[in-house]
C-alpha positions as CSV (number, residue, x, y, z in Angstrom):
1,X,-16.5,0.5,-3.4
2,X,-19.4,-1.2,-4.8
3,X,-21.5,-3.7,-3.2
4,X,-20.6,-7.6,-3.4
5,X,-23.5,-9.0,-6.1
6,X,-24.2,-12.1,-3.4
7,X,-25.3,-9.5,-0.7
8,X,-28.9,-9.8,0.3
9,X,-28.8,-6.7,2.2
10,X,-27.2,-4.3,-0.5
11,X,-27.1,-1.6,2.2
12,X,-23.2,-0.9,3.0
13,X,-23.4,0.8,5.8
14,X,-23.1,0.0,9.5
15,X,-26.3,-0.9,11.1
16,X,-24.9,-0.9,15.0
17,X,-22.3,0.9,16.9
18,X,-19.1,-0.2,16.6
19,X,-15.6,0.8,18.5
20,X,-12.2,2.0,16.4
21,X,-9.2,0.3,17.9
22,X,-7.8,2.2,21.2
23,X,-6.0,4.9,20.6
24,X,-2.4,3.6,22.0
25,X,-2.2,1.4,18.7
26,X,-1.1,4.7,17.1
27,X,1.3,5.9,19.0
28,X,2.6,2.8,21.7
29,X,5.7,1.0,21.3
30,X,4.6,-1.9,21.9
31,X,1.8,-1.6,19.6
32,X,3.3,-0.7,17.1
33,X,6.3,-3.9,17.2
34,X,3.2,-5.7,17.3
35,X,1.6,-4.2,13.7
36,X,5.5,-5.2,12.7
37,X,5.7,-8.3,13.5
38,X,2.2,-9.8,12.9
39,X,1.5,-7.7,9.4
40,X,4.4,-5.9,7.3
41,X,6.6,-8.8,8.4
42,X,4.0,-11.7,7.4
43,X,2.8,-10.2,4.1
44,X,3.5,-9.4,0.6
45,X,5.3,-5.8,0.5
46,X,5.3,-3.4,-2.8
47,X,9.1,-2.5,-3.0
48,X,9.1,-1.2,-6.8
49,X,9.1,-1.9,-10.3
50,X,11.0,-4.3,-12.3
51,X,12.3,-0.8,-14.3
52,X,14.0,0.1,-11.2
53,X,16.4,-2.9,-11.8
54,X,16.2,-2.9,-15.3
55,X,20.2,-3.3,-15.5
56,X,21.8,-6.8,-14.1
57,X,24.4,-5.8,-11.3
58,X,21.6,-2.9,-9.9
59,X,20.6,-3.0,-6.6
60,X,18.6,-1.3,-4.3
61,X,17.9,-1.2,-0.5
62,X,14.9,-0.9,1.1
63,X,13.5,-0.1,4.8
64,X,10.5,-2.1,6.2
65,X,10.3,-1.5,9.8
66,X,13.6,-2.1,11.3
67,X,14.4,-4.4,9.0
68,X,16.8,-3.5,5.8
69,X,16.6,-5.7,2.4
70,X,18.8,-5.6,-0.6
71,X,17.0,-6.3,-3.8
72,X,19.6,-6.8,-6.8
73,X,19.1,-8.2,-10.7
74,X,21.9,-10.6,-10.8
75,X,24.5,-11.4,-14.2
76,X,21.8,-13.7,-15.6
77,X,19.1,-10.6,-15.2
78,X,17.4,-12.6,-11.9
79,X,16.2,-11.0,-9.0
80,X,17.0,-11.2,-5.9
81,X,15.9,-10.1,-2.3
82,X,18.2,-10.6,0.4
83,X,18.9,-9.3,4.0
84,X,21.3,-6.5,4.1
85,X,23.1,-8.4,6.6
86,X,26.4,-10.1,7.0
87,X,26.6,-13.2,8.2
88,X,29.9,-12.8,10.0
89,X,29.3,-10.5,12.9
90,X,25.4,-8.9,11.1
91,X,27.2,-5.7,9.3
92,X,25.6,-3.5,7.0
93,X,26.4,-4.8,3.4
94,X,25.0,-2.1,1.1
95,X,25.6,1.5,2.6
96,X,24.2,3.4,-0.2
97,X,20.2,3.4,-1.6
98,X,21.1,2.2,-4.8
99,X,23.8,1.6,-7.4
100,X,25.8,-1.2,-9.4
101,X,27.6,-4.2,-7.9
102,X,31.0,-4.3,-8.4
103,X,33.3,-7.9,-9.4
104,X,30.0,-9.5,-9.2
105,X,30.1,-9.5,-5.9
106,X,28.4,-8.5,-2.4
107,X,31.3,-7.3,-0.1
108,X,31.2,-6.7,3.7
109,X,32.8,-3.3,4.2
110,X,33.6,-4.7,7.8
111,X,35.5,-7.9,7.3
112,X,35.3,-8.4,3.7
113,X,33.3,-11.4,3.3
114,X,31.9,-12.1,0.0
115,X,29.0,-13.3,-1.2
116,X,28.0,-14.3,-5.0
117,X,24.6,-12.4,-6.4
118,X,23.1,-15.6,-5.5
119,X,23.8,-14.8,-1.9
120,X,26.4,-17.9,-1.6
121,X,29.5,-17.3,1.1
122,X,32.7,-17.5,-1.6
123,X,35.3,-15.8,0.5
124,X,36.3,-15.2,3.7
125,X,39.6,-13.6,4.7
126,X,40.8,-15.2,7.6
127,X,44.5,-17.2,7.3
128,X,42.7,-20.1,8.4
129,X,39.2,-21.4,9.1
130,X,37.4,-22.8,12.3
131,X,37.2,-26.4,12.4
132,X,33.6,-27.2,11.4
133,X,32.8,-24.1,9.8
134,X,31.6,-24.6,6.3
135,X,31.1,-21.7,3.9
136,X,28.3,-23.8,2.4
137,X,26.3,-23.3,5.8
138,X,26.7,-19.3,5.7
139,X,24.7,-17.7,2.7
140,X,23.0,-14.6,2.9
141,X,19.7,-14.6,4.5
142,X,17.1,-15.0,1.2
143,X,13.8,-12.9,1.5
144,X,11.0,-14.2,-0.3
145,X,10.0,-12.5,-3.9
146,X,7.3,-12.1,-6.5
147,X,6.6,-10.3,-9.1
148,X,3.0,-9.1,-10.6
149,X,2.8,-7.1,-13.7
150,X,5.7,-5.6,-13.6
151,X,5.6,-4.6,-9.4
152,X,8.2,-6.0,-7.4
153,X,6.8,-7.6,-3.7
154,X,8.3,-9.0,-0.9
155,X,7.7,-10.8,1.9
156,X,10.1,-11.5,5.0
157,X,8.6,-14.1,6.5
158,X,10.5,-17.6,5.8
159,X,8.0,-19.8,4.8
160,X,6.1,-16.8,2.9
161,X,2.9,-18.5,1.2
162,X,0.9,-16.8,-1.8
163,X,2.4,-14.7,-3.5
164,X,2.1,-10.6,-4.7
165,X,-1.1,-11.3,-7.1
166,X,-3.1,-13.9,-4.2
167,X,-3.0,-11.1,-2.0
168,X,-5.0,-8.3,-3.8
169,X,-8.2,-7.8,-1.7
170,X,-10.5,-10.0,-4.0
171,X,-13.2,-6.7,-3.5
172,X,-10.8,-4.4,-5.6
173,X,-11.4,-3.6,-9.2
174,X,-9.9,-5.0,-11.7
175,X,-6.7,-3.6,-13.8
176,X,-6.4,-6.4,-16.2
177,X,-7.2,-4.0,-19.1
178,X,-4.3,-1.2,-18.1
179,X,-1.0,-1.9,-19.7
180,X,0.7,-2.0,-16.2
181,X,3.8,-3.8,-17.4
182,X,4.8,-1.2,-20.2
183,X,4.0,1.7,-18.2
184,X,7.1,4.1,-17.0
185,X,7.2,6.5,-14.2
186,X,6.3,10.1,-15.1
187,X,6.6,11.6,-11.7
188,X,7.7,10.6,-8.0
189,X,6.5,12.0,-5.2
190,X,7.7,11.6,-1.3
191,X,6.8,12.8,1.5
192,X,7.4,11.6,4.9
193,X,4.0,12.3,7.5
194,X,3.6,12.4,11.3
195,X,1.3,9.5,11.7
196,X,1.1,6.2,12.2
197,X,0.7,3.6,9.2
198,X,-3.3,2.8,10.1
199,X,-4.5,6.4,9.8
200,X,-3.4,7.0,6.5
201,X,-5.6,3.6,5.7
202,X,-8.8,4.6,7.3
203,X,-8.4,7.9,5.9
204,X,-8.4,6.1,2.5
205,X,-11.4,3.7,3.2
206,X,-13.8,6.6,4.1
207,X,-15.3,9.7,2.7
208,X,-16.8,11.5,5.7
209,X,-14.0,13.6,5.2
210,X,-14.0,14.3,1.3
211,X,-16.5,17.5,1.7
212,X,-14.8,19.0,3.8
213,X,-11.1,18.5,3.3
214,X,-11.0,17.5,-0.6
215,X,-13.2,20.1,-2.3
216,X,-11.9,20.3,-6.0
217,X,-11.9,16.2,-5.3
218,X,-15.6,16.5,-3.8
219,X,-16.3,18.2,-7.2
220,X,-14.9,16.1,-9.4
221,X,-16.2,13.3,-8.3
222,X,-20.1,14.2,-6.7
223,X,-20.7,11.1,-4.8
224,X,-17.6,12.1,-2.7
225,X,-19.1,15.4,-1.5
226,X,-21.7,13.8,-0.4
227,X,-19.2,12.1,2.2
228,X,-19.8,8.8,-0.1
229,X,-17.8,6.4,-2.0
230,X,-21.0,4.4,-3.6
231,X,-24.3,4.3,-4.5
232,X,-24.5,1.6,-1.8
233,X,-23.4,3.6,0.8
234,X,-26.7,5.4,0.9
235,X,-29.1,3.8,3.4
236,X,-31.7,5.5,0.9
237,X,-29.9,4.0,-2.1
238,X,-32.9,2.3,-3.6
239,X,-35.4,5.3,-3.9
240,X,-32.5,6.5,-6.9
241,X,-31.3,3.1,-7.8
242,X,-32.1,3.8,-11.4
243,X,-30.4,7.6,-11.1
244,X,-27.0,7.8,-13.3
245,X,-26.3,11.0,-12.0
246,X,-22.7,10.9,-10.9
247,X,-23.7,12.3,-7.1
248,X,-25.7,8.5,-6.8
249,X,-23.9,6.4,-9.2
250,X,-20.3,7.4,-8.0
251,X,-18.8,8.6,-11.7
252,X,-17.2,11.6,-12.4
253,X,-18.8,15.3,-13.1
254,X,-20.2,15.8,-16.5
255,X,-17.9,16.3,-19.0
256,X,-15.0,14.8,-16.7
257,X,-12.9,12.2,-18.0
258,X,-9.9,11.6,-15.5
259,X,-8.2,13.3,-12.4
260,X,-6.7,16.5,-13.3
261,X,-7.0,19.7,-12.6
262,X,-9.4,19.9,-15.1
263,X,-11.0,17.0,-15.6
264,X,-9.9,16.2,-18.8
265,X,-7.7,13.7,-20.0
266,X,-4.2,15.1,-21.2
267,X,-2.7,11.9,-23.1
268,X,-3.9,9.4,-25.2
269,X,-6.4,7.4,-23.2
270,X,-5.8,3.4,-22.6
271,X,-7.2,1.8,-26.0
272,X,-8.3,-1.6,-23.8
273,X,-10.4,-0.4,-21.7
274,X,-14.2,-0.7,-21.7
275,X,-16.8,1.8,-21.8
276,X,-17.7,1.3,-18.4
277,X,-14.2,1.2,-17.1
278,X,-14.1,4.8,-19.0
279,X,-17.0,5.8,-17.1
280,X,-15.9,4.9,-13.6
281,X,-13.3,7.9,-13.8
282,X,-10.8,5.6,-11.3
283,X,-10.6,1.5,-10.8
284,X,-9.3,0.9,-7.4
285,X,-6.8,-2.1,-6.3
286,X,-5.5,-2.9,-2.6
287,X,-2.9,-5.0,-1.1
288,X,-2.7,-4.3,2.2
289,X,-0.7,-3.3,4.1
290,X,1.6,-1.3,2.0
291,X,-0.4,-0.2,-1.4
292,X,-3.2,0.7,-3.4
293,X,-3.2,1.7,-6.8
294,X,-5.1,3.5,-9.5
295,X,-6.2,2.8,-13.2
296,X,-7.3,5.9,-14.9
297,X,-8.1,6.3,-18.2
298,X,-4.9,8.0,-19.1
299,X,-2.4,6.9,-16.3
300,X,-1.9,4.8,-13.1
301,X,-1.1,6.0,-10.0
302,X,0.5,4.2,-6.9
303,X,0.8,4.9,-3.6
304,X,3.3,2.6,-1.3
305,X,3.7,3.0,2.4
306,X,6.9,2.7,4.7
307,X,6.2,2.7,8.6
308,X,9.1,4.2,9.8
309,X,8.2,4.8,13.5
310,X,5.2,4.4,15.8
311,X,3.7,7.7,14.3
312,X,5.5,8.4,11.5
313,X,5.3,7.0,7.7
314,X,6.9,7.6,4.7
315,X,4.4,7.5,1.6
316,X,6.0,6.9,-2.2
317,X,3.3,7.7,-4.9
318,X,4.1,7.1,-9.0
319,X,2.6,8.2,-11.7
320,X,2.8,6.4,-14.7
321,X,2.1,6.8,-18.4
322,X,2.7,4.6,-21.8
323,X,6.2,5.6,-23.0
324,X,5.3,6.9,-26.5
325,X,2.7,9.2,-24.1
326,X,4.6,10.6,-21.9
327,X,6.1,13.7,-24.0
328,X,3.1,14.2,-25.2
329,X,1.3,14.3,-21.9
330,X,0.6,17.3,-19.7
331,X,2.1,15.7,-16.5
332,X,2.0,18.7,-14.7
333,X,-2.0,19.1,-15.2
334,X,-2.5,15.2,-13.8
335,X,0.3,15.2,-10.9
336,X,-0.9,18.4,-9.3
337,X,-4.6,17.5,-8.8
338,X,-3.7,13.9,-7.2
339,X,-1.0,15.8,-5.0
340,X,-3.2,18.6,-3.3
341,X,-5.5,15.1,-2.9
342,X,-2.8,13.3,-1.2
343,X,-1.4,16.7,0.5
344,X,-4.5,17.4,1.8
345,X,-5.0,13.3,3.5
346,X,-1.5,13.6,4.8
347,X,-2.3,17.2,6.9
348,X,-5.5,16.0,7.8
349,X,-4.3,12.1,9.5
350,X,-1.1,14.8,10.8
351,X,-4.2,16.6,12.5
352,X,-5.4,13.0,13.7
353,X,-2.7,11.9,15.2
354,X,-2.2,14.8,17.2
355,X,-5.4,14.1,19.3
356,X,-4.9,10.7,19.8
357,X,-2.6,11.5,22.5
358,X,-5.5,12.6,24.7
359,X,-5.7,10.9,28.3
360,X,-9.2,10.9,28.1
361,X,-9.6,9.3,24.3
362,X,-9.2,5.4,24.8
363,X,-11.0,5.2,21.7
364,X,-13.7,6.2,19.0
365,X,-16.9,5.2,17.3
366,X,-17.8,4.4,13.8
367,X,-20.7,6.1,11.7
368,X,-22.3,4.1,9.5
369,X,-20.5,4.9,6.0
370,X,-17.0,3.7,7.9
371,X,-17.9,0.1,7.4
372,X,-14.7,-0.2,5.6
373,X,-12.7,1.0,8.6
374,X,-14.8,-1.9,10.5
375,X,-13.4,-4.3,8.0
376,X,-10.4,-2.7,8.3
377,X,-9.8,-3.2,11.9
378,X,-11.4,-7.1,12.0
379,X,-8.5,-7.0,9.7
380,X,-5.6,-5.5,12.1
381,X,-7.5,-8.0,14.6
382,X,-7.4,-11.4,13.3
383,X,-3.9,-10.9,11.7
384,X,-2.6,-9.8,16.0
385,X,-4.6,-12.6,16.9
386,X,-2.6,-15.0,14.5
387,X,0.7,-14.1,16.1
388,X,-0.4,-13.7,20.0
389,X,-4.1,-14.5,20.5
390,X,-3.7,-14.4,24.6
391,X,-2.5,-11.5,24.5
392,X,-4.1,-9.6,22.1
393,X,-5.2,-5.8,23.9
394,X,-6.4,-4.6,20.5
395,X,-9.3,-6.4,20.4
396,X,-9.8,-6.3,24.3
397,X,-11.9,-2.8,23.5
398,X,-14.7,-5.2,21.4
399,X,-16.0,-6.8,24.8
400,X,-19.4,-7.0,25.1
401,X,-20.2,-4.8,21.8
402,X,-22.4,-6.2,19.3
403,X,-20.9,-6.8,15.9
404,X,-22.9,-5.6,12.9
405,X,-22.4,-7.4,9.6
406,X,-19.3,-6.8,7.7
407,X,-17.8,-8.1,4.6
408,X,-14.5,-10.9,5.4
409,X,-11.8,-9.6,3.0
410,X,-9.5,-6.7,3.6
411,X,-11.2,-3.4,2.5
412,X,-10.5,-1.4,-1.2
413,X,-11.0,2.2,-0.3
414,X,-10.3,5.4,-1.9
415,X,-8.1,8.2,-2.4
């Protein structure tokens, strides 16, 4: 991540000693209903793509948390986001992951109310009706939705303000020159991991770990085995300011063109791009807290995440290619290299989870390249605060620590 122009120090890097959250925010209960309901429940949430539902009458269900939504493209082709609720006694409407609506209509397998794609209450069974009750007054519960580029988001909080493009960290790079929209998926890729939601993200905003648990990566991409992501990140940066060697400037190896096994691109590359973008090897964009994704010059990749449990999360990564590409593309060459990258970051948060459980860890430090976990953190902080600021243990640890300079927005890591 490169250094904000404005900056009078351009020095990334932490100048003072500063704490990781405690350890119980990874593994407690209580914790984690907190990251719930002051984060994924209050923020703009990468679902999928408008392809998914290219059909009117397709739905889909999707898990955030404890909390199930239906998202369906109704007979006029609108979409819609809805609780996957009934409003009668709170049954599950849609049982299965996906399919096609039947009648044009949402049915409660319980007690067979029905509701219209808009989410209006048009039947209820009984022989007669309560006086007072009004199907008017009964609709689904509506979830907030926006889409950017193609990319479906949600956001389950009632009054949801913003929307999916607003809240892209304003430090990520810019994709306006990839063809998101047009793109289609070449390859899927789940995998469920033993950890909680916040270690896969401070995994991704640091490189400490790139030389030692991402070697191909580390020589692909020199910076990173140095255990940098940018020439900033060096608190000797100036002495090779004017150094375009990949280790300093952050490119890719000589010769390299994309992330492969090879290094070479293996499909057309985008024709809108610039020379520098070309250059750069990857352009990074973050919306926290449940994506990132990442413009190469011959495909994008996304990466989604699903807390599931206090230390478990499921992660969904895409890659895409232009249509008329993707027969001609060697997918297999491209999706192997970036899944040994994300294999290898799921084992290693697996491995830290494990010792966070330690009776004697109540928390860590950070060195001075994890300024982006700092940011990271202030993040996690200020958005608990929001929600329950008397209460707020997670930032209890901070007392009587000095804070070092950090940036204000949510951070745009790597990996």
């Amino acid at each position: 991540m490169q250094p904000i122009a404005s900056e009078r120090d351009p020095y990334n890097g932490l100048t003072r000693a500063e704490p990781t959250l405690p350890s119980s925010a990874y593994w407690d209960a209580d914790s984690y209903q907190r990251d719930l309901d002051a984060i994924w429940y209050k923020s703009w949430l990468l679902v999928c793509r408008e392809a998914d539902l290219a059909q009117p009458l397709a739905f889909r269900t999707f898990r955030i948390g404890t909390q199930e939504i239906v998202l369906l493209r109704d007979e006029t082709g609108e979409l819609r986001a809805l609780h996957n609720t009934c409003r009668h006694r709170g049954s599950q409407l849609c049982q299965e992951s996906e399919g096609r609506l039947k009648a044009r209509l949402i049915t409660c397998p319980y007690h067979a109310w029905s509701y219209s794609l808009r989410g209006d209450l048009v039947r209820v069974p009984s022989k007669s009706l309560p006086e007072g009750f009004d199907k008017a007054d009964h609709p689904l519960y509506r979830v907030a939705l926006s889409v950017w580029r193609g990319f479906v988001f949600v956001n389950l909080q009632e009054d949801a303000a913003g929307s999916a493009e607003t809240s892209f960290d304003p430090a990520s790079g810019s994709l306006a020159n990839w063809p998101l929209e047009t793109l289609v998926t070449g390859h899927v890729l789940r995998k469920v991991m033993n950890c909680n939601w916040k270690i896969f993200w401070e995994n991704f905003n640091e490189c400490l770990h790139c030389p030692g648990v991402h070697k191909d990566l580390s020589r692909l991409v020199p910076i990173y085995g140095r255990g940098l992501m940018g020439r900033h990140d060096d608190p000797e940066w100036s002495r090779h300011a004017d150094n375009d060697a990949p280790e300093f400037s952050g490119g890719l190896r000589a010769g390299a063109q994309t992330w492969s096994r090879d290094g070479q691109a293996h499909g057309p590359i985008f024709a809108g791009l610039t020379s520098a973008e070309r250059a750069a090897g990857q352009t990074y964009a973050t919306n926290l807290p449940s994506m990132f994704i990442v413009g190469h010059v011959d495909y994008v990749r996304t990466v989604r995440l699903v807390p599931l449990g206090p230390e478990q999360t499921e992660l969904v990564a895409e890659w895409l290619f232009a249509p008329e590409a993707l027969d001609a593309t060697d997918i297999d060459n491209i999706v192997a290299f970036g899944k040994q990258v994300l294999e290898e970051d799921a084992a290693i948060c697996e491995v830290n989870q494990k010792g966070l459980r330690s009776i004697r860890h109540a928390a860590g430090v950070l060195m001075p390249e994890e300024y982006d976990l700092h940011r990271f953190h202030n993040w996690i902080r200020e958005r608990h605060a929001a929600v329950t600021p008397q209460a707020l243990k997670i930032t209890a640890i901070s007392a009587g620590i000095a804070t070092s300079r950090s940036r204000k927005t949510p951070p745009a890591g790597r990996a």
